[in-house]
N, C-alpha and C positions, 0 to 999 in steps of 0.2 A: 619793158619800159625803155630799156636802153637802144634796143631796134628802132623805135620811131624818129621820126621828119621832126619832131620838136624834140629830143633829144640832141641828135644832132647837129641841131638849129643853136641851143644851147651850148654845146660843146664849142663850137666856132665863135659864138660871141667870149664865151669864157678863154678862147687862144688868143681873141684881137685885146681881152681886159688884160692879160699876163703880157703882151707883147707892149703895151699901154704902161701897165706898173713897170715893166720890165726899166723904162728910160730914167736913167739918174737924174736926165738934165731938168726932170719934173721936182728935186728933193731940196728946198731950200733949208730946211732947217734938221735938228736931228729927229723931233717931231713928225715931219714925211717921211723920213726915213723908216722909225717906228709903224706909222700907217702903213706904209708900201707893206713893210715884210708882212704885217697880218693878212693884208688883201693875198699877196700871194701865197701866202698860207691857205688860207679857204679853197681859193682859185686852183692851186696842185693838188688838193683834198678832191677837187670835185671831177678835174679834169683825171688823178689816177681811179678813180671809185669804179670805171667797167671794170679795170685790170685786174682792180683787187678781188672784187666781185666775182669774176670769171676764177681768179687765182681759189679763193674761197671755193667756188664749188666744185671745181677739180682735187682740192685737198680731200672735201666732203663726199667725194665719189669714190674715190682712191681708197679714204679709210672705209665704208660702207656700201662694198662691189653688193651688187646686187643678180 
């Protein structure tokens, strides 16, 4: 799943949302502030998830040589 042209399609739109929450000068209240961190929460969730993924199955190969 993570090989595909809509993945990757995905991943790009998910850099230009982090680069998007990323600017303070969007936080009027301590309530945006609040929002922002969860959106980028989600957002690092989904953007590190090959890494962890990949990280995952190398653990699970390591412990289970075949």
């Amino acid at each position: 799943m993570m090989e595909t042209e809509g993945w990757h399609d995905l991943i790009e739109d998910f850099k230009i949302l982090e680069d998007s929450a990323s600017n303070i000068g969007n936080m009027h209240s301590e309530k945006d502030l609040w929002h922002t961190k969860g959106q980028l929460l989600i957002i690092n969730l989904i953007l590190s998830l090959h890494s962890a993924t990949n990280l995952a199955l190398e653990e699970s190969d390591d412990q289970n040589p075949t």
